[in-house]
Backbone bond lengths (Angstrom), bond angles and torsions (degrees), N, CA, C in turn:
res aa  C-N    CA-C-N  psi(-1)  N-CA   C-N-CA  omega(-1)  CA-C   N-CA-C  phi
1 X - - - 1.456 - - 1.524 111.12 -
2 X 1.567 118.08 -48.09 1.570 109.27 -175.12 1.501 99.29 -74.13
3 X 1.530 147.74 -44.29 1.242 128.36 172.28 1.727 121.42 -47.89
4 X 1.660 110.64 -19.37 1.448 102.18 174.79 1.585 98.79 -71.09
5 X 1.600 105.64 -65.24 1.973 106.71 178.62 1.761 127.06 -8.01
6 X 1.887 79.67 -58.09 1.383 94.16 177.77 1.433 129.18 -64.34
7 X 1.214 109.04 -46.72 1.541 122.43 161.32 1.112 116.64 -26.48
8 X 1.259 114.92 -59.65 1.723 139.56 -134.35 1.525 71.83 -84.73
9 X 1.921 126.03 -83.38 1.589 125.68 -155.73 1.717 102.03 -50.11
10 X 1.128 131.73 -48.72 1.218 123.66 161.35 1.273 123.95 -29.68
11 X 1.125 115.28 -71.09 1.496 123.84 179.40 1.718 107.74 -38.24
12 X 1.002 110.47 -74.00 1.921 132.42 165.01 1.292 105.96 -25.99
13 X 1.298 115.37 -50.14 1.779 118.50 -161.17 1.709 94.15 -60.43
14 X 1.493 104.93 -62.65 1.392 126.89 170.99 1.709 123.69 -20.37
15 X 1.462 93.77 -89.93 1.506 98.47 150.61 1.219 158.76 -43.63
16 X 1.696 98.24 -10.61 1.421 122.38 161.98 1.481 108.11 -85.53
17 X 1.826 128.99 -4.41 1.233 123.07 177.41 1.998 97.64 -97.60
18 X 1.493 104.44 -27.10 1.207 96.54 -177.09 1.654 117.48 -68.32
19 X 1.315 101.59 -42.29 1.711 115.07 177.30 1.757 107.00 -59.97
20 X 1.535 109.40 -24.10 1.807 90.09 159.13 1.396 114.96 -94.20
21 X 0.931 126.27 23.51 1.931 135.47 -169.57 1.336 79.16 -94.93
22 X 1.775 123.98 -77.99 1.024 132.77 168.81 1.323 154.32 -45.98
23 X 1.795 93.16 -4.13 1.700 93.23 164.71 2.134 95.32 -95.67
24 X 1.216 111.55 -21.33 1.603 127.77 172.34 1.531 92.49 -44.44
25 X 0.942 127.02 -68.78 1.565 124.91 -168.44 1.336 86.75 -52.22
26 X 1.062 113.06 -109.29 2.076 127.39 -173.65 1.045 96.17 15.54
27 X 1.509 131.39 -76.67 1.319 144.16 -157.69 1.589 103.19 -44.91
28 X 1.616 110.55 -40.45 1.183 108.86 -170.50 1.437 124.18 -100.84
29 X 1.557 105.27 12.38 1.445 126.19 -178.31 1.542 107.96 78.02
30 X 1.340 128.83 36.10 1.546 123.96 -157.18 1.731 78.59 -128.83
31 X 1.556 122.25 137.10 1.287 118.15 161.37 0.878 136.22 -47.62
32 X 1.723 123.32 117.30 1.495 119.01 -141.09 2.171 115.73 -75.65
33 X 0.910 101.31 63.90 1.398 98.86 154.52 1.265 143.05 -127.44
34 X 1.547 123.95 137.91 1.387 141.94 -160.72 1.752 100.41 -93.08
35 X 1.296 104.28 169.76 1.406 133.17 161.41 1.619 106.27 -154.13
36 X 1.714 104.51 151.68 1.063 115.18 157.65 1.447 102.51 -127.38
37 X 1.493 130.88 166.50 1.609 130.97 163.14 1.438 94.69 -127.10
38 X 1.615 128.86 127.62 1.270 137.44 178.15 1.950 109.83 -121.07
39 X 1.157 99.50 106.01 1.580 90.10 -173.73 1.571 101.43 -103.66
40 X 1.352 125.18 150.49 1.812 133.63 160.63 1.789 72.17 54.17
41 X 1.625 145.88 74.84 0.583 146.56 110.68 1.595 105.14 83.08
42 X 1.362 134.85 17.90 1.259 157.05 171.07 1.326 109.45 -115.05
43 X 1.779 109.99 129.59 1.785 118.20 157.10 1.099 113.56 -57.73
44 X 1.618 130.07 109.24 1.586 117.85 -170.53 1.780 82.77 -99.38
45 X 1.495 143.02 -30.32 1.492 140.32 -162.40 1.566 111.45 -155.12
46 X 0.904 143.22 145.61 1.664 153.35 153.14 1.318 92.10 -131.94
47 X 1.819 85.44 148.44 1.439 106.24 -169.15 1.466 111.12 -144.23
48 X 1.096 140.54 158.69 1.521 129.67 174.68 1.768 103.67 -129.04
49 X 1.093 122.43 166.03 1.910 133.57 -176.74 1.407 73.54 -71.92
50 X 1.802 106.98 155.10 1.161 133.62 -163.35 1.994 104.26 -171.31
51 X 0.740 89.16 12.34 2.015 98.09 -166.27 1.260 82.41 -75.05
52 X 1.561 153.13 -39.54 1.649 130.92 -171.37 1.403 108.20 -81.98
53 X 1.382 125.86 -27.43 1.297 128.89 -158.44 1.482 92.46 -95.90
54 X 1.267 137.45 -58.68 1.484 123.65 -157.91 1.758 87.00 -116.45
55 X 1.873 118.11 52.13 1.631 111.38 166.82 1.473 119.79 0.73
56 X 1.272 101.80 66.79 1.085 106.25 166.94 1.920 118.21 -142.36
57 X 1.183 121.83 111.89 1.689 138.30 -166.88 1.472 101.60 -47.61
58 X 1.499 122.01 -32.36 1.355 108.32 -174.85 1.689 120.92 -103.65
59 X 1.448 109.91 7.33 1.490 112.19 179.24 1.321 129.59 -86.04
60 X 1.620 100.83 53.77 1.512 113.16 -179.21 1.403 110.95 -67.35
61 X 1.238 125.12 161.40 1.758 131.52 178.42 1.537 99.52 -53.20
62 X 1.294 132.98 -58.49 1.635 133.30 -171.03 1.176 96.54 -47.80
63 X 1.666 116.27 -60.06 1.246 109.73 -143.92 1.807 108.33 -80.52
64 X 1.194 118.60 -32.07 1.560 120.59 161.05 1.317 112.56 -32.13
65 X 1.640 104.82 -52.13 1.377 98.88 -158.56 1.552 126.37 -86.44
66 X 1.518 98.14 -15.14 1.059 108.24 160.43 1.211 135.05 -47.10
67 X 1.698 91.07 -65.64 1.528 113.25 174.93 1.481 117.87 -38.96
68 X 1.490 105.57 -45.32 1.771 114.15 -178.60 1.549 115.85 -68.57
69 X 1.438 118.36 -23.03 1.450 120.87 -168.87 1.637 94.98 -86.40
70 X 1.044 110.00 -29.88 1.516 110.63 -178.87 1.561 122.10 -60.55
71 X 1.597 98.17 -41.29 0.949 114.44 162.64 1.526 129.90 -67.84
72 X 1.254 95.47 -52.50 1.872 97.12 168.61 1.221 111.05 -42.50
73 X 1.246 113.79 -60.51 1.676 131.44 -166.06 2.077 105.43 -67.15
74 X 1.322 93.36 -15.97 1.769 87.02 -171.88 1.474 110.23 57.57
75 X 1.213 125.68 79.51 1.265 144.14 -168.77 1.232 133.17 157.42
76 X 1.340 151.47 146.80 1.113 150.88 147.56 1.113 138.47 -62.12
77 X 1.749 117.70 -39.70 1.068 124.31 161.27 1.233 148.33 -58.55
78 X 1.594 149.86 53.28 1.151 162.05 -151.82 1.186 115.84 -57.35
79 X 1.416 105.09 30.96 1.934 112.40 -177.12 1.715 90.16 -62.55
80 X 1.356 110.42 163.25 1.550 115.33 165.75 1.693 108.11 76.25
81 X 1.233 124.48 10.02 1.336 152.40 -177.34 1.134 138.71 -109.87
82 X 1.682 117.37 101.34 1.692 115.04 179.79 1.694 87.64 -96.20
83 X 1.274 100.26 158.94 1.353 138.13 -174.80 1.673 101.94 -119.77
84 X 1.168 132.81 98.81 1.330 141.97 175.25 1.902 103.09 -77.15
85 X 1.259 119.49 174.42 1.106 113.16 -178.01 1.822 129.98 154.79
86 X 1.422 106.08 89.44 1.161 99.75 -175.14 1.261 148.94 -39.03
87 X 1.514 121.67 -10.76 1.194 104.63 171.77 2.111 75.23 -167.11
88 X 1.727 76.59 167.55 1.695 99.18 -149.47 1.417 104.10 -63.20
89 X 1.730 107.99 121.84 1.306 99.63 175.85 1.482 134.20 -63.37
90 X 1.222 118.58 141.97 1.490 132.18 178.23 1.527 129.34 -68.18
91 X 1.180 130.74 130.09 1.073 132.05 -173.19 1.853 118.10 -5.54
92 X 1.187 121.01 -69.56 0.874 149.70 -176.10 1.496 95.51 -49.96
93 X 0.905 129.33 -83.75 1.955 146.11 170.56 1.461 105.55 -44.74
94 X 1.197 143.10 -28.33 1.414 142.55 145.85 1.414 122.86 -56.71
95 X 1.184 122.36 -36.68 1.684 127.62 -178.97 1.664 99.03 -92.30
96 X 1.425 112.95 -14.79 1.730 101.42 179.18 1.676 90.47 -77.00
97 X 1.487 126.37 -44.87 1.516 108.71 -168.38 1.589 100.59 -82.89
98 X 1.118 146.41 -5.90 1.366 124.64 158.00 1.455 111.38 -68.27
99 X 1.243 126.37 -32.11 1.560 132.59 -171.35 1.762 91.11 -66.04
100 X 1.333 101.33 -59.82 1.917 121.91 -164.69 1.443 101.67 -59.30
101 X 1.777 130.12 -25.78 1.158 120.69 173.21 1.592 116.89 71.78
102 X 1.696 91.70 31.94 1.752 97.82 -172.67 1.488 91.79 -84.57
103 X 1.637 123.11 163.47 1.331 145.41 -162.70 1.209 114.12 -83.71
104 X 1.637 101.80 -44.23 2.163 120.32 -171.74 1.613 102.56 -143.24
105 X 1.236 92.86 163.00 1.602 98.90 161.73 1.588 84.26 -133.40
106 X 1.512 105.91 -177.04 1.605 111.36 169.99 1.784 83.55 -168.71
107 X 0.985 90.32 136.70 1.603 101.08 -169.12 1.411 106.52 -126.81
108 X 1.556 124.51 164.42 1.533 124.05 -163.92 1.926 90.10 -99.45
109 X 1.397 114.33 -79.00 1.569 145.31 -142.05 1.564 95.15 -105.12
110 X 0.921 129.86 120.99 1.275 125.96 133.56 1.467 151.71 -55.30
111 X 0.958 118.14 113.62 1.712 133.02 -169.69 1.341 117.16 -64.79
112 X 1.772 138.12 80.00 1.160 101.83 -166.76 1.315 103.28 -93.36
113 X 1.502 125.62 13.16 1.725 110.40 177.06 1.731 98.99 -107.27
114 X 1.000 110.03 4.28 2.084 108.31 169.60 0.949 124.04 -148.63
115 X 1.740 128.68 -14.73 1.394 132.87 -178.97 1.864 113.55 -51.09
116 X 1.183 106.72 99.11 1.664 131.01 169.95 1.637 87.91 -69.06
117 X 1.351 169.46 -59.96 1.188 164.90 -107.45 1.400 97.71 -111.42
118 X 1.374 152.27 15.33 1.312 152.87 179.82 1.526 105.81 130.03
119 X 1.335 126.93 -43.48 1.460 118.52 -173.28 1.557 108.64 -49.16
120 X 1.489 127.82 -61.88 0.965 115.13 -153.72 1.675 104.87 -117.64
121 X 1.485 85.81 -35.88 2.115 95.35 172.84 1.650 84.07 -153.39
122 X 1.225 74.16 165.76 1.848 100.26 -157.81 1.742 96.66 -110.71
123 X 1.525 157.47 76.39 1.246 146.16 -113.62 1.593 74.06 -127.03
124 X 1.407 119.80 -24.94 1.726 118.87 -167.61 1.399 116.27 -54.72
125 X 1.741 107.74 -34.88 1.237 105.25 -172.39 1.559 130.50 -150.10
126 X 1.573 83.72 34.43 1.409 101.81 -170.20 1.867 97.67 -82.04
127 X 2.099 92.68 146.70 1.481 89.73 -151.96 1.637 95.38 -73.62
128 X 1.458 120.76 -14.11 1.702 107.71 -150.92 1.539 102.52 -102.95
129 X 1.466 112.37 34.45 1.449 124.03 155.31 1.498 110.29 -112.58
130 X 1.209 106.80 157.83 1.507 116.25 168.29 1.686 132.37 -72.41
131 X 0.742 136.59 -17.81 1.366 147.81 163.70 1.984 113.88 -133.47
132 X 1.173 94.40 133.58 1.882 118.30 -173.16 1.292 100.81 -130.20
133 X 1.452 122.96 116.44 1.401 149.03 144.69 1.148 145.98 -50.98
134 X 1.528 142.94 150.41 1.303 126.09 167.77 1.707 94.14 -81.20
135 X 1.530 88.58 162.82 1.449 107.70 178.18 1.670 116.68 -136.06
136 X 1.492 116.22 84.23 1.783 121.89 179.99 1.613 103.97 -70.09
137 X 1.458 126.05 95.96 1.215 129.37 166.34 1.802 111.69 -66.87
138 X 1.471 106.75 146.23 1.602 100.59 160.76 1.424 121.35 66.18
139 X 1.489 103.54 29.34 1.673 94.87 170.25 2.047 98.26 -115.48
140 X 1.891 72.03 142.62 2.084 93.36 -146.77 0.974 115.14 26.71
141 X 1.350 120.47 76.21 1.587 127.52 175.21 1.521 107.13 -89.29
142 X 1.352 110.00 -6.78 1.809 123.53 -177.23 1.840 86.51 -67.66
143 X 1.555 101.59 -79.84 1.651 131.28 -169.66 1.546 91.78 -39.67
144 X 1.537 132.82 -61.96 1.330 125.91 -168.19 1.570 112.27 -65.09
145 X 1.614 123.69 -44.78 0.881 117.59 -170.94 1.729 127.91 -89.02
146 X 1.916 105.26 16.99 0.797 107.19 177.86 1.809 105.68 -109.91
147 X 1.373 110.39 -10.44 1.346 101.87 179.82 1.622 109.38 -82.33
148 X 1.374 112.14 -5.39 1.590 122.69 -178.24 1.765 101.08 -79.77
149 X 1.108 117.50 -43.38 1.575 108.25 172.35 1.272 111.86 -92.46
150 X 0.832 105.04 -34.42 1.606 85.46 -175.08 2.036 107.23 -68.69
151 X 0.965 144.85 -25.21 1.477 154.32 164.25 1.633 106.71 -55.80
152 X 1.708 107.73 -54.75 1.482 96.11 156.42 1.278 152.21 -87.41
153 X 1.796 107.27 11.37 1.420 110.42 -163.06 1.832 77.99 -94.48
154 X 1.849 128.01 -27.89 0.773 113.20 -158.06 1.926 108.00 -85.40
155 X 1.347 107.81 -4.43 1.353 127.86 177.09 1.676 112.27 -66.97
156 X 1.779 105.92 -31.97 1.327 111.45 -164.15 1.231 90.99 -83.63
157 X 1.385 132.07 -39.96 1.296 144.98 -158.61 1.347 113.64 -46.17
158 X 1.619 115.99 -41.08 1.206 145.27 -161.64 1.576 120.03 -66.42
């Protein structure tokens, strides 16, 4: 039970760096979601969505941040690696951490029109890939999934 506790405030602490990744986007009109990647218990990258600002389809928050820890770390492999992350990664951002060989994800919001992490396909632990992940659903998925409407109710507004 106290290793779940612990987990859990961990997890939160985390996601409280991703949920400012993600008010970082907002600011910049980019859909507000963050990532952090924390390996052996260190921020090696945080990242925020960036696909309007540098037009580019693949510069989701995961996948930035990935990319950068890899780099920090001089490696590709993200074994020893949670992947923090406001809202449920997408197909695309799920097969980068099976490729990346990260350990967990823990995600805020659920995706029900792209979430690869259980919403729509489950990429964590499907057997006829090579590497299967943990998967932390629902941490502050309230806090994550409220900065997602409220950014677009104020988009409709417009």
């Amino acid at each position: 039970m106290c290793a779940d506790v612990d987990r859990r405030a961990e997890d939160e602490k985390y996601m409280r760096m991703a949920l400012d990744e993600a008010d970082a986007a907002a600011a910049e009109g980019e859909v507000p979601i963050g990532a952090v990647v924390v390996c052996d218990g260190k921020v090696v990258a945080r990242a925020h969505n960036r696909r309007e600002g540098d037009a580019d389809p693949s510069a989701h928050a995961e996948f930035l941040a990935m990319t950068e820890a890899s780099r920090v770390l001089g490696r590709w492999r993200l074994t020893g690696c949670t992947v923090y992350v406001t809202l449920e990664p997408c197909l695309m951002c799920a097969g980068l951490m099976v490729n990346a060989r990260v350990d967990r994800c823990a995600y805020g919001a659920a995706d029900p029109k792209g979430g690869a992490l259980g919403t729509l396909y489950d990429v964590s632990c499907d057997p006829r890939l090579n590497h299967a992940f943990e998967v932390a659903p629902g941490v502050l998925a309230d806090e994550a999934a409220e900065r997602l409407r409220s950014f677009f109710r104020a988009r409709r507004r417009r």
